[in-house]
Structures are given as structure tokens and as C-alpha cells.
N, C-alpha and C positions, 0 to 999 in steps of 0.2 A: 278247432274241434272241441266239442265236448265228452262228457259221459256217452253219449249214445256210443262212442265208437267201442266201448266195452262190447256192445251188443254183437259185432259183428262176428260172423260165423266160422270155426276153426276146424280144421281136418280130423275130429273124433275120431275113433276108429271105424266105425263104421262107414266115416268118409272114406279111407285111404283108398285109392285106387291101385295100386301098385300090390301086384302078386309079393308078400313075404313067405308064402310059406314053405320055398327054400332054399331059404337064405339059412345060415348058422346063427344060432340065439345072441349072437353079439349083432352082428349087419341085421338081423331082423330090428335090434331093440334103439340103434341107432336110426334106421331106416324109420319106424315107428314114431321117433321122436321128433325127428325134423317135417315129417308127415303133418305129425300133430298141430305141430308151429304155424303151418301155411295157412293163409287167409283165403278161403276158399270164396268168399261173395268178393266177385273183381268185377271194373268197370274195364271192359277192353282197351287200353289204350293205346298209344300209337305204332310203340314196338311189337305187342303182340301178335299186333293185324300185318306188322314187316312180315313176322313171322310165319303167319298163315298165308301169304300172299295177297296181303290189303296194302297198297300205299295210300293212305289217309290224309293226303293232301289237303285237305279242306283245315283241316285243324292246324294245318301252318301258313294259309292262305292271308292271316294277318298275324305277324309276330307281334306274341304279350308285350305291354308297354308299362310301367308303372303311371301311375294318375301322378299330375300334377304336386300334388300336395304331398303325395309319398316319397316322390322324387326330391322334394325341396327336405324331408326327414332325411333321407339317406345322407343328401351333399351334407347337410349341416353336422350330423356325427363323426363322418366320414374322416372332414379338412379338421374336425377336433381331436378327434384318435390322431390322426396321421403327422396332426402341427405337434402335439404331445410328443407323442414316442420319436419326431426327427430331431426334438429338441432335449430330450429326457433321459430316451434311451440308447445305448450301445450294445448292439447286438452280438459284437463281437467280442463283446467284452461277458456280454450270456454265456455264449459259446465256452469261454477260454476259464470263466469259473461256475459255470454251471448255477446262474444263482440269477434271478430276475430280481431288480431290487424292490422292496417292499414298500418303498414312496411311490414306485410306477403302477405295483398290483392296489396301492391303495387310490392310486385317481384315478385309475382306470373301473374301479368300484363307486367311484365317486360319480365318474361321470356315468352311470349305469350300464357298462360294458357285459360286467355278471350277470344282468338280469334282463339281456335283450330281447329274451324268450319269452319272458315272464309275463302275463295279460298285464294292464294298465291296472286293475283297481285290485292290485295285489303288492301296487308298487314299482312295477317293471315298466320297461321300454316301449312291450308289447309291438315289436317290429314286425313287418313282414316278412318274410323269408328271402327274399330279393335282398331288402334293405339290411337285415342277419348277413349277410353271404356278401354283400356290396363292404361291411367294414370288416369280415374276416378277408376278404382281396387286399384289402390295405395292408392290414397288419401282418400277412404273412407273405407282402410282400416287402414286408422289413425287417420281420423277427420270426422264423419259425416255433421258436418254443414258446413265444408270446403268444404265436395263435393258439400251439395243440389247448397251451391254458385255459386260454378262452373257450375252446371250440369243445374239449373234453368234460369240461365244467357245464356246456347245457346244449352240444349237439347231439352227444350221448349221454350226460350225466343226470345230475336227478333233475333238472327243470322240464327236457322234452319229456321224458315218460309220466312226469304226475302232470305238464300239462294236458296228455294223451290219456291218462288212466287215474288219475289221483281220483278218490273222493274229496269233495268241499274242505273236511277236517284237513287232509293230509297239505291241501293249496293252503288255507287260511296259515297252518301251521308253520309250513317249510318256503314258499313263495317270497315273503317278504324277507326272508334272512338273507336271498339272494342280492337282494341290495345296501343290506348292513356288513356286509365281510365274511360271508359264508361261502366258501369253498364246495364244488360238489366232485364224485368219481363213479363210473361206471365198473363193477368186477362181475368178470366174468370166466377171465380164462384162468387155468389153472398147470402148477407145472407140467402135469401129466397128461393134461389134456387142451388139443388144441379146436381144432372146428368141432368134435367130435362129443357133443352136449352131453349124452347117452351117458359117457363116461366121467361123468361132472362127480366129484365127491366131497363137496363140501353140502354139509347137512343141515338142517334145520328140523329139529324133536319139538312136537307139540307138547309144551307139559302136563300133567294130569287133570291141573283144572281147567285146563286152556286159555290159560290168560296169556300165555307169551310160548317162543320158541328160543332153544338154547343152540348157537349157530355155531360150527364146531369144521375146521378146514382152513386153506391156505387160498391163497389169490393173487397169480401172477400178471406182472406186466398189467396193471393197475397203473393208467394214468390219475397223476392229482393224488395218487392213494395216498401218499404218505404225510401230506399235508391237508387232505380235505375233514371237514364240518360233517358231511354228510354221503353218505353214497349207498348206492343202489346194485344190492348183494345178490348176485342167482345161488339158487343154492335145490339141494333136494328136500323133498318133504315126503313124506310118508304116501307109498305108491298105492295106487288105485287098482283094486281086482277087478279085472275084464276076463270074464268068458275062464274062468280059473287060472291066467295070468294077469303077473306081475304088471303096471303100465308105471312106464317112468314119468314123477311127476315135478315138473321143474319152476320152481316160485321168488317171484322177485322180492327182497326186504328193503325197505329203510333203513341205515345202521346209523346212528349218530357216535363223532367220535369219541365223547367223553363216555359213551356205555363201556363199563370192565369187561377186559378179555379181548381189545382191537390190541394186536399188536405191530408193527409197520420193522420188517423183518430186517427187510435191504433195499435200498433206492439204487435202481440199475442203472448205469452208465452206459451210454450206447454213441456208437460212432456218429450221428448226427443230433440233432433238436436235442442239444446237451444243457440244457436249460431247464428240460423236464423235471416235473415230479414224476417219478415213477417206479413203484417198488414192486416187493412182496409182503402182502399181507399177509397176519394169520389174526384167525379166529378165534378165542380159546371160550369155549361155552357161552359165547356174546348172548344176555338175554335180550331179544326184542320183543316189544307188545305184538299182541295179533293185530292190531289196527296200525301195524305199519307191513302188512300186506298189501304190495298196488296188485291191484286188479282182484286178483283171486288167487289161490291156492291152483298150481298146477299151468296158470297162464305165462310164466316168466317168460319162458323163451318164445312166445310168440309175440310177450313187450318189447322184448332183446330186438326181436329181428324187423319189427313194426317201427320201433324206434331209431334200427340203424338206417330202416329205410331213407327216413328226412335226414337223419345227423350224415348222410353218406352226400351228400349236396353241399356239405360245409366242404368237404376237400376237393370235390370240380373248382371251386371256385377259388381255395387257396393256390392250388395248383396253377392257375390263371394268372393269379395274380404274380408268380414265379417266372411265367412266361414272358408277361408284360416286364417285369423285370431285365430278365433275361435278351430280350428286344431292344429294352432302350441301352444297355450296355453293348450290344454288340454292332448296334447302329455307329454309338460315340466312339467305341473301340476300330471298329471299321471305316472308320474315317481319318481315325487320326494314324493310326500303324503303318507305315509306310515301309513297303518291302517288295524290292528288285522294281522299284519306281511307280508303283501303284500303291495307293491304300487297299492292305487286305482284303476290305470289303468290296473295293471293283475289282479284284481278282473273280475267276470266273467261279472256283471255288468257295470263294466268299461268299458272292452274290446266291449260289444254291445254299448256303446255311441261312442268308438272310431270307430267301424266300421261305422255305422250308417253316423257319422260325413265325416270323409274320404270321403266313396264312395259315399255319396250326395253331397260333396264338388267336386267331380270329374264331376258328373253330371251336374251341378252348372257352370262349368267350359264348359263345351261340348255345352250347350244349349248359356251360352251365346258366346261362339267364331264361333258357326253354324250361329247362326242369324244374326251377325255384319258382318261374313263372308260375307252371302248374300244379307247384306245391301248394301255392298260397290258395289258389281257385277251388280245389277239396272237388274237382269234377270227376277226377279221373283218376283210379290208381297208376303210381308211376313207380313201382316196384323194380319193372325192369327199367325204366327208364334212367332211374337213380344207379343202378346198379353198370347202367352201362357209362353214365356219367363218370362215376369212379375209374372205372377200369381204363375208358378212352383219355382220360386229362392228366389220370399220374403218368401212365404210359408215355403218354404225347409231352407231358414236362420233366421226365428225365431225358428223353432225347433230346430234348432246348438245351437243356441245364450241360447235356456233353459236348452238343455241336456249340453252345459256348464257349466252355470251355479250350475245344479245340482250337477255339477264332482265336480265343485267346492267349494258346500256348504254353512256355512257362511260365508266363504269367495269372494264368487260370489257377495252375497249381498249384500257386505259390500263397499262402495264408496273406491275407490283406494287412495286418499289423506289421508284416513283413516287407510289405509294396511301401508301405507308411512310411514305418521307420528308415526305408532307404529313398525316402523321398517321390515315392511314386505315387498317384492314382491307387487306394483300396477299392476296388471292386472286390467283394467277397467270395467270387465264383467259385472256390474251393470250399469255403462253406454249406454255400446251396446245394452242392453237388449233394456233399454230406447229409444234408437237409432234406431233398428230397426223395433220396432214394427208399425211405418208408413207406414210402405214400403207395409204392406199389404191393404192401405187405399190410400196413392195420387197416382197420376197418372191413376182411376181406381180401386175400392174396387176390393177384390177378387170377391164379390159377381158379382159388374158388367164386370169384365173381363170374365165370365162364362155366359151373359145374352150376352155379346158382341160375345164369342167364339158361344154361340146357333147360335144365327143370322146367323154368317156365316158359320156353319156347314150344316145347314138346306137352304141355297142358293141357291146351284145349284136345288131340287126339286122345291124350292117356283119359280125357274124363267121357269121349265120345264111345272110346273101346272099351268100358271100365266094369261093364258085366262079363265081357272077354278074359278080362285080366284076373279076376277079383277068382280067388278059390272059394270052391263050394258050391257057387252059384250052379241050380238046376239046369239040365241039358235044355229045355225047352225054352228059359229065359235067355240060353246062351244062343238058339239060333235063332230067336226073333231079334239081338241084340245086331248078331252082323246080317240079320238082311239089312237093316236099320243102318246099319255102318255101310256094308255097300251101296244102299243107294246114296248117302251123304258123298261117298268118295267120289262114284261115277261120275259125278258132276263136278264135285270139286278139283279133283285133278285135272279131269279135259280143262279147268278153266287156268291151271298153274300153265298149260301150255297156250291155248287160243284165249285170247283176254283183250282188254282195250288197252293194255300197252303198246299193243300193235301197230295203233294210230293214235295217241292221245300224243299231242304235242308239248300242252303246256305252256302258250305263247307268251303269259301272262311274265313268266319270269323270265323273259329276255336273253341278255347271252347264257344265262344259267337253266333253260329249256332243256337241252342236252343233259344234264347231269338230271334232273327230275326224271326225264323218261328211264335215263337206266335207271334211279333206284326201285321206279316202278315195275319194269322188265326187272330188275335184279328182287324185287322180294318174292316174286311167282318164282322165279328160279332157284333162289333160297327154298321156298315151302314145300317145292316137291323135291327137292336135294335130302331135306333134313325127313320128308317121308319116305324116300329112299333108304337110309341108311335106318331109320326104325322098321322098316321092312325086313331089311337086310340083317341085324343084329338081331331085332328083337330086346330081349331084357337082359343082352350083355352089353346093348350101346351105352350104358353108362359107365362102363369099364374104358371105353374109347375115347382118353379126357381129351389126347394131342387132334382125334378128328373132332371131337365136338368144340374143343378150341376154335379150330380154323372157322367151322361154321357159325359161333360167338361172336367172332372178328368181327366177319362178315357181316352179321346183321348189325354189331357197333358202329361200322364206319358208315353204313347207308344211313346210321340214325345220324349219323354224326352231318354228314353231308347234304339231306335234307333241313335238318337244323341250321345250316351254315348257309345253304341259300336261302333260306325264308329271311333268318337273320341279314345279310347283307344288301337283301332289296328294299328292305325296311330300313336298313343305314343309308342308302343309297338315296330311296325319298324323301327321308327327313334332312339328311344332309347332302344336297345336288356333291360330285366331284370327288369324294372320297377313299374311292380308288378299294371300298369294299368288294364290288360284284369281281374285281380281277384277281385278288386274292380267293375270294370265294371259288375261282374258274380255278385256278389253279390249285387251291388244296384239293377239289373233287376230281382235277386230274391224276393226282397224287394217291388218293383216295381209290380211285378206278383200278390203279394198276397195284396198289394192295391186295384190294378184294380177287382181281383174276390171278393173283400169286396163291391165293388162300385156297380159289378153285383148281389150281394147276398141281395141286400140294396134294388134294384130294384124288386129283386123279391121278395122280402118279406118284409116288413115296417109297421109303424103305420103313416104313414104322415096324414092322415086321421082324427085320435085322435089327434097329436101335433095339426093340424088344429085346430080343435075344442076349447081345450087348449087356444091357441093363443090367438080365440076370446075372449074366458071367461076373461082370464088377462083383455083382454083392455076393455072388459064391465062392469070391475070393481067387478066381482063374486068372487074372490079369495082375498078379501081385507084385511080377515082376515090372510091371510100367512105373513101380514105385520104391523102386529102388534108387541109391543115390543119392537118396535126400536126408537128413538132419530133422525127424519129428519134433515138433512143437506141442504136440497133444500131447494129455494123459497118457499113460502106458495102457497098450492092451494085451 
């Protein structure tokens, strides 16, 4: 990508489709601001059209492949990182002192690790996204905190956004240091404030003559913060008057760390990837130039959230590489463990963790080489696409990483220096456990990748009704807009229900025919489901996170399952016998009875009573369920 993607069109105010006007000046100015952030000019791509009721078969009809010559870049980094760090590094020896040693961050600088991102005539690797994401599989499937390194250093730290936004100065400038030893950090959140940007306070004052800004505020849970060179600061600047309000405006900095006033507060310790950098910053009046503004004044958080989109593809793919892990030990574990005169794994028990395992590791596999695919292509926004990447692979590799664990018993549990030293097999599975279970919190709670997946499921209606919605708007515009609306729906609903999934077979994919026609009958069924319940709510279905959950699921696994057959008929021709299209048959079996759990949920539930429940807890009614116990918290 270049500059041009500067140009692209953002939700102004006069975009936002969404009725604020009443909501409370906090939900409005929040609401406002994530509004603002969205990237209103989209190429429809393949999830969205799940969502409307398109199964877009065609665009999976040949799975992306890398070229020849790309393919031979990736192997040859790949067996280098990989020969490196099995020979270099001890990962548990990361873990046990929280410290990567600085011979391995210096060859892995060497061998241009920091700067895979980075274009070619800047000094970098200039990889593709595929071949990126092919040697973060490796490495984190050996070193967790070896990846976040890597992957926080330029999937979200300063390489993606100045390769995405920088001006020429800012590349020629910062680019090349990514392959001499320069560190980079993404900051964003803040103690007080988590998804919730609106409420961002850490500040940036333009000075009087406007040569620079004095940045002034803290920054939590800062990967790389306390050791990087360079990182890419959100902060507020000076709000814009609209219409006689306040508009919050949110702007990304450059901060290098020898500027006075960075101060690296406390590096947190966390029950996994204990290897990290990762602190709290603070700020104390950091001067920076105005020409270390990316993009513009007021753009930050639609850099933030533009930039997590691709850096959100590095963790499909680490997560994968945890699976595959996870696979080959439970394979060797299950053969060798012999108990009540079978090996584990041909217990019948066994054999459903290994299936299980397998054919989601395959999935796992499909979903993220579909998305990096078309990350590299620049055809197609894949916003949700990315997004559901995330949510499906960490999900799906904490459940590997437990049903591992379980194959493996007390031994799972059991720290690997501890198998060691009493003569056993170190499999680290106690580790990993530890290890993964973030992946379903940064970059993106599950929860908010599913409140994120709504938003833009629900898009193309909100912009179709958007003279509807929109306050103010004349009576005259408003009934010419739903006769407009009505005729659009007339048709389109009759077709959520009479459509050609009626008869479309699909013969082309073989035993995996059956699973294409449901995702096709299941995305008509999806799009008048999800127009049901915007019927039925209105503008409190966003309040509804547990049912819009369900119906997120839902459109994930169809992605997922669709991607998983196109994927395996593509494994299956290129390599005759493989035994993909039976795993593939069986994850989408697996898959089936998910998604009719998620509609069975919908139709039937107590969310109602949990409701109620919920309040009570926090009103303190049930206080007595807590009694008996010996507090370990602070005093309240």
C-alpha cells in the first residue's frame, strides 16, 4: 500500500448513521468516536455478503497459493529462524526468568526478523503477509514471548502504520533503524480506560508557535514499552467544534525514546508469555515535533483500528502454529501412554481429542492462509474477515492447548523442567496453556471482536435505513427513504427464504458438497435471523451482546467452514491421499452442530433470568454465597 490509502473516506459526522441523539453525553461522545474511526468506502467481501445472505463461492472456487519464488522466500527464513532458536534458545528458560537473551534478539536483528515488514529499498525483508505470518507460525510455535516481540514490534508497532501512513520523511527516517537494532511499541490503552477511546487522557498541547506538542499522560499494558527505540503514542489533541460541540479528536505521535520526560513506570508480570516487555508508561511533557504526526491530526484511532486490522492475522497464525504443536505431542503422547492395555490415544476418548484436535488444526490453518492470502491481494477489505480470524483460532487453540493437556494428565500439569529433571519427556504443555490463554483478550476480547463482528454485520441495513435513523432529517425525505427501504426489503427477504440454495449442489467439491449447500442455506438464514432481531430490538439490539454473540459465532464458523473446504480440495489436488477432505468432513460436521446449538440458544434461553441474576450479584443480594472463605483482596 501506499499514501493513497490516506485518502480513504472516514465516518465525519455527517456520516454517522446511528441516531445519538438519546443517548447521555458520555454513550453519545463514545458512540461518536468509534463512528468516526470506521472506514466507510468497503469492498464487500466475503463475510459480509454471509451476512446479507450471499454465499460467494466463487472467490473460494481456487484457494490462494503463494508463487513459486515466494514460496522458496518463506522456506528459506523459515528452516533459519527455526534452526536458530531450536539451537539458541530455551524457552523455558524465558519463561522461568522473564528475560530473552540479547545474543538471540541481536541475530534475529541480524537475520532481518525486525524488519519483515519493512519495503525492500528501505533495508527490510519487504515479505509478504503470508511469508510474515508463515515465520511468526514457527516461532510461536516455540517461544511465545519470542513472538509477542516480534509480532508487537511491526504487526502493530511503528513499522505497519508508517508503512500504511507515514509520509516519505517519516519512512526514510524511522524504516532503516528497524534493521540496525531499533525496537518499536504500540500505546494505546490506558489504566483507566479500556476499549473505550472517548475516554483516552493522555494529551498532546500544540505549542504557541507550533513547532511541536508537549504529550503529558500514562500508558498501560504497552507491549515492547519499556525497552523500545520508538513507539506510536494515541493521545488527544485539541477538539474540533461541530455544530457548537465539543468532537473528540484522537492523533497518533512518534515518540523516540531518548526525548525527556518518557518514563517506563513498571514492567508487568503476567501469568503467561513471561518473557515480555511490558509496562506502564508515563509521559511527563514529552516534546515531540509536529512532523512526527502519522497521518493527521484527529486520524489516530482510525490508524489504531486500520492497523490492527492486518496486525490481527499475526495471531490466526501464531495460534496455528500452537495447534500444530499441540498435534504433534498428543499424537507421540498417545502412542506411547499405555493405560488399562491400550495406548491413550486408541482409547475411544483419546481418539475424539485427537480428531477434534486435527481437524481444527486444519481449520486453523485454512482461515489463517485465506486471510493473509487476501491481505496481500489489497482486492478486498477484510475487516471482518480478520476479525473473525482472531476470534475463531484463539478460541479454537485454547480448547487444543486443554484437551491436551487433558491427554496428558499429570503430566500436562506438571512444568517441563520438572519432567526433565526427574528424567522424563519436557513437553511444555503447562506452559502453553499459560501462553495462550491471552490470545483470547489482546488485540480485541472475544467479547469485543463479536460487538465489533455486530457493527459490521448489521452495516449495509444501518446505511440503507440511514435517513430513518438519522435525527432531524425532513418528514418528506423520511417517507421517500422507506418507500425506498420497502421496496429493497420486498425482494430481498422473499429471497432469504426462496433462493437457489434450494437446489444448488455444488458437485465440484465432492464429499464436501453437503457442507457448501448448508453454508449457503445457512447464510439466507443468518441474514433474515439477524433482520429479525433489528426488527424486533431496534436501537436497543446493541445492548443484546449474549444474542448478538450467538449470531457472530454463527457467521464465524460458516466462514470458517467454507474456508476449510476450499482449503482441503486444494490440499487434496495438489497432494493425491492426504486424508484433508476427511478431516475437512468432519470439522464441518462438528461445525454443523455448533452453529444449530447457537440457533437452539436463540430460540430458547433464560438470558432474562441470567439478567436479573447479574443484577442481584452486583447489588450485593447474594452475599451470603460468600461466606466461608478467607479474602485474598484488598479490604473493602
Amino acid at each position: 500500500m501506499t499514501g493513497k490509502t490516506t485518502e480513504s473516506k472516514t465516518a465525519h459526522d455527517e456520516d454517522i448513521i446511528i441516531d445519538t441523539s438519546k443517548m447521555s453525553a458520555d454513550k453519545r461522545d463514545a458512540m461518536e468516536v468509534a463512528e468516526g474511526a470506521r472506514d466507510l468506502e468497503t469492498n464487500r467481501g466475503f463475510a459480509q455478503q454471509l451476512f446479507m445472505g450471499t454465499f460467494a463461492h466463487a472467490q473460494l472456487s481456487t484457494f490462494p497459493t503463494q508463487t513459486k519464488e515466494d514460496r522458496t522466500v518463506g522456506d528459506i527464513l523459515c528452516a533459519q529462524v527455526g534452526d536458530y532458536l531450536g539451537k539458541h534458545l530455551d524457552p523455558d528458560e524465558v519463561d522461568a526468568t522473564r528475560t530473552i537473551p540479547e545474543e538471540v534478539i541481536d541475530e534475529l536483528f541480524r537475520m532481518g526478523i525486525f524488519a519483515m515488514k519493512v519495503p525492500k529499498q528501505y533495508g527490510g525483508l519487504g515479505l509478504s503477509q503470508v511469508n510474515y505470518n508463515r515465520v511468526m507460525m514457527r516461532i510461536a510455535s516455540y517461544c511465545a514471548s519470542t513472538a509477542v516481540l516480534v509480532s508487537a514490534h511491526q504487526s502493530i508497532g511503528v513499522p505497519q502504520p508508517l508503512k500504511l501512513f507515514g509520509t516519505e520523511e517519516q519512512k526514510a527516517k524511522y524504516f532503516p533503524r528497524f534493521r540496525q537494532h531499533a525496537i518499536s511499541a504500540f500505546a494505546l490503552t490506558e489504566p483507566g480506560v479500556g476499549s473505550d477511546p472517548s475516554k483516552m487522557t493522555t494529551t498532546a498541547t500544540l505549542s504557541a508557535d507550533k513547532t511541536h506538542y508537549l504529550v503529558k499522560g500514562e500508558k498501560l499494558w504497552c507491549t515492547n514499552g519499556p525497552i523500545a527505540d520508538v513507539m506510536v503514542v494515541m493521545v488527544r489533541t485539541a477538539p474540533r467544534i461541530v455544530n457548537g460541540r465539543e468532537k473528540t479528536q484522537i492523533t497518533a505521535l512518534i515518540l523516540e525514546k531518548d526525548m525527556p520526560g518518557i518514563e517506563v513506570v513498571h514492567r508487568c508480570d503476567f501469568m503467561g508469555i513471561r518473557g515480555i516487555q511490558n509496562g506502564l508508561i508515563r509521559f511527563n511533557d514529552v516534546k515531540v515535533p509536529v512532523g512526527n504526526v502519522l497521518w493527521g491530526e484527529g486520524k489516530g484511532l482510525k490508524l489504531a483500528l486500520t492497523t490492527l486490522n492486518t496486525g490481527r492475522l499475526t495471531l490466526p497464525a501464531a495460534c496455528t502454529g500452537v495447534a500444530k504443536q499441540c498435534l504433534s505431542i498428543c499424537r507421540r503422547w498417545g502412542n506411547q501412554r499405555v493405560q488399562w492395555g491400550l495406548p491413550v490415544g486408541a482409547h475411544e476418548a483419546g481418539r475424539q481429542k485427537l480428531a477434534f484436535i486435527a481437524s481444527s488444526t486444519l481449520a486453523m490453518e485454512a482461515v489463517s492462509w485465506l486471510t493473509s492470502h487476501w491481505a496481500d491481494h489489497h482486492e478486498v477489505d477484510i475487516r471482518i474477515e480478520a476479525a473473525m480470524a482472531k476470534l475463531f483460532c484463539s478460541e479454537m487453540a485454547w480448547k487444543i492447548v486443554d484437551m491436551t493437556m487433558q491427554l496428558r494428565g499429570g503430566r500436562g500439569y506438571e512444568k517441563a523442567s520438572s519432567l526433565v529433571a526427574r528424567g522424563e519427556e519436557g513437553y511444555p504443555v503447562e506452559r502453553m496453556m499459560r501462553d495462550t490463554r491471552i490470545n483470547l483478550i489482546i488485540e480485541g476480547t472475544s467479547e469485543i471482536m463479536k460487538l465489533f463482528l455486530a457493527r459490521e454485520a448489521m452495516d449495509p441495513h444501518l446505511k440503507l435505513a440511514a435517513d430513518l435513523l438519522k435525527a432531524h432529517i425532513p418528514l418528506g425525505v423520511k417517507m421517500k427513504s422507506g418507500m425506498k427501504l420497502a421496496g429493497f426489503y420486498t425482494t430481498w427477504y422473499l429471497k432469504q427464504w426462496f433462493n437457489s440454495s434450494l437446489w444448488s449442489q455444488h458437485r465440484s467439491m465432492g464429499i464436501l458438497s453437503g457442507h457448501y449447500q448448508y453454508v449457503q442455506a445457512c447464510s439466507h438464514r443468518l441474514a433474515r435471523t439477524i433482520f429479525h432481531y433489528m426488527g424486533l430490538y431496534r436501537d436497543k439490539l446493541e445492548r443484546k451482546q449474549v444474542l448478538l454473540g450467538h449470531l457472530m459465532d454463527i457467521g464465524t464458523e460458516l466462514f470458517a467452514m467454507a474456508a476449510t473446504c476450499s482449503y482441503a480440495k486444494s490440499l487434496e489436488e495438489e497432494h493425491k491421499g492426504t486424508g484433508a477432505l476427511t478431516l475437512a468432513d468432519y470439522f464441518c460436521r462438528e461445525a454443523t452442530r455448533r452453529i444449530e446449538e447457537h440457533y437452539r440458544h436463540l430460540a430458547s434461553n433464560d438470558d432474562g433470568m441470567m439478567g436479573q441474576i447479574g443484577k442481584a450479584v452486583l447489588n450485593g443480594d447474594h452475599l451470603w454465597l460468600e461466606e466461608g472463605i478467607q479474602w485474598i483482596g484488598p479490604n473493602a
